[in-house]
Structure formats: C-alpha cells, structure tokens
N, C-alpha and C positions, 0 to 999 in steps of 0.2 A: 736155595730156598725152594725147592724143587722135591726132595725128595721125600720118600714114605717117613713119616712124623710123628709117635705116640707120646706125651709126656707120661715117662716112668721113672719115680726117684725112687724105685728099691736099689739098695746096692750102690746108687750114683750119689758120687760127691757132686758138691755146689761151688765153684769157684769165682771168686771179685776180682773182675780183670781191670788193669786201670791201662786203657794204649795210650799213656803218652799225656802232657798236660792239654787238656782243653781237649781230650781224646783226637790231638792230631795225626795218630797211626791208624784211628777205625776206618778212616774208606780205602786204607789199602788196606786192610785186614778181612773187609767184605768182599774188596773186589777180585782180590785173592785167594778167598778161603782161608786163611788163619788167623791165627795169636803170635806174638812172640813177647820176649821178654829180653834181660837182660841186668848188668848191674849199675850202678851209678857215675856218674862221671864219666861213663864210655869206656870203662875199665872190661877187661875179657878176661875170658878165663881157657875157652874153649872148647871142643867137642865134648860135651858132658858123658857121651857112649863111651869115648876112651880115658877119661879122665876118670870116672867111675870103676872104670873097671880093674883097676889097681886101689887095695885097700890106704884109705886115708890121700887118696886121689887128687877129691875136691878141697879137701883143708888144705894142701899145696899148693892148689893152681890161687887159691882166692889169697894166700897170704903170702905167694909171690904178686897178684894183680896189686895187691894193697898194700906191698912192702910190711910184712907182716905186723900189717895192724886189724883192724875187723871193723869188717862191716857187717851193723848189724841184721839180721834176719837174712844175709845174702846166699849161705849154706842152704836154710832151709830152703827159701826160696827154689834155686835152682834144684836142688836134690828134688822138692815135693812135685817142680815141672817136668823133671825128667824120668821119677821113679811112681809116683803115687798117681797123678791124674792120669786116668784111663780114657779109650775108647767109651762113648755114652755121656760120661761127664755132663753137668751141665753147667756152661759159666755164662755171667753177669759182665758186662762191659757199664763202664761208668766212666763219662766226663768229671774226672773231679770228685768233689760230693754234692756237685752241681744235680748232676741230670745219670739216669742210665742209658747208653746210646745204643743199648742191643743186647739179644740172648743167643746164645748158642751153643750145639753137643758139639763136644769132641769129636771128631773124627779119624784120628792117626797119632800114630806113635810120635815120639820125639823127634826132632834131627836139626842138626845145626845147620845153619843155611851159611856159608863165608863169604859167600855177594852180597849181604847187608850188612850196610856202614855198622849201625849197629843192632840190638836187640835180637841178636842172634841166636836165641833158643828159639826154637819153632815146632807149633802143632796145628795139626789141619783142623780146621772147625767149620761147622755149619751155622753159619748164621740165619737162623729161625724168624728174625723178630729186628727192624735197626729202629723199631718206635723210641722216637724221643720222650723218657718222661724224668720227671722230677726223682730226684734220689728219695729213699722214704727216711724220714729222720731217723725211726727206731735203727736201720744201720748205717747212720753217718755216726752215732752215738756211742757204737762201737772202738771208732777213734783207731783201730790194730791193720786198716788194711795196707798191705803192700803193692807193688806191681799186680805181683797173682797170690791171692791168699786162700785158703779153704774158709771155707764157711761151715762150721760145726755148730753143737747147742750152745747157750737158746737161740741163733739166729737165724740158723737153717730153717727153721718153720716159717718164718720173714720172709725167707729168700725163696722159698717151694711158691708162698703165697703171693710172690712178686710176678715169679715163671707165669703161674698161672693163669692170674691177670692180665699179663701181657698176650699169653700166647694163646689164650681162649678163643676156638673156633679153629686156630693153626694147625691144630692134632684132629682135624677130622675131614678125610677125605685125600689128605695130602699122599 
C-alpha cells in the first residue's frame, strides 16, 4: 500500500474476488500480496501455463479432476484468471455478500504456486484499500458471482462507483 496510485478504469477490467467463505484467505492475501483461486472440493487441475498451451488442454485436465462430469463456470473461471485479467486490473474482495473486505490492482502475471494446499492459481496484487464495508445490494442482486468473476455492464458502473468511494484521497500523493 505503499506505492505510486492513480485510479484509472480506461482499458481496466473490474473483477469480484471472493478469498474463501467468511473471507478466511484475505489476511494472507494482504500480508502476501495476492489472490489465488482454485476449484471446488480441493480438486486440481494444474499449471494452467502448460496445460493451456496444448489446444483443448484445460477441457482435459478439468474432466479428468471431475471424472468427466462438469463443473459449472470452472473453465471460464481458470481460463478468464489465467488468460484475460491483466496487469492494472482492478479487483473487489468480498466476505460473502456480507461485507467487501478490500480493493486492489493487479500486479503480475499468473503462476501457479505447488506449496499451497490449495487454491493454487496465483496473481500478485496490491491491496489499495482492506476498509471493511457492507456489500452494496445493487451487486449482491446480481446473484452470477464466482470465486473471481468479471464484472461487465450494467454493473461495472456500481463497481467504478464502489472503487471510488473507497479509495477517495488513496490516489493522491501516493
């Protein structure tokens, strides 16, 4: 929370982190610098860098974790964490659809971490902001979020107006 700070959402996606139920993964997410995610039930799949890199890769590795059955949104999921969210990003951490327990940019590319138990997809983030405040109804009402979901229209205007509220005064002088 230390470093040079502007909030700028040209070009930047908005992403709904959820660490864990009752947000038990955020203080080692802060005290470490990242996010991570992962799939259900402790299921793996593995290095998404080499598993992607052979065409129809991740539909393998997920429907041997799953004995080819499906889980749902678990492709995109991983694909959208290891291919779409960039450097700049900005994600939303949420207790639940309790509380939001922090904002933060992206900071680094993907990488799988094999020293944690689980939730093993991993990206560097800057946590800007661990103000605890109430989730806003307009996006619990939503009802679509995942582990780590985009945030697109009409929500994203919600979510710019969440950032900013939160982080008003953070972007100046930092």
């Amino acid at each position: 929370m230390t470093t040079e700070f502007k909030l700028d959402f040209n070009g930047k996606r908005i992403w709904m982190y959820w660490p864990g139920t009752k947000a038990c993964q955020f203080k080692e997410n802060v005290e470490k610098g990242f996010m991570a995610c992962g799939l259900p039930d402790g299921r793996e799949v593995g290095d998404l860098n080499e598993i992607m890199s052979v065409r129809g890769g991740l539909t393998a590795a997920l429907n041997e974790a799953y004995d080819y059955g499906r889980i749902a949104g678990g492709e995109k999921l991983l694909r959208e964490f290891a291919n779409v969210m960039k450097e700049g990003d900005y994600v939303i951490a949420r207790s639940d659809f309790d509380y939001i327990v922090g904002i933060g940019v992206v900071t680094g590319d993907y990488y799988y971490d094999e020293s944690r138990p689980n939730f093993k997809h991993c990206r560097e983030v800057e946590w800007i902001s661990t103000e605890r405040l109430p989730f806003p109804d307009k996006l619990k009402k939503s009802g679509k979020w995942h582990r780590v979901t985009n945030i697109d229209t009409p929500l994203r205007k919600i979510a710019e107006q969440l950032i900013i509220a939160i982080c008003a005064g953070k972007d100046e002088g930092m």
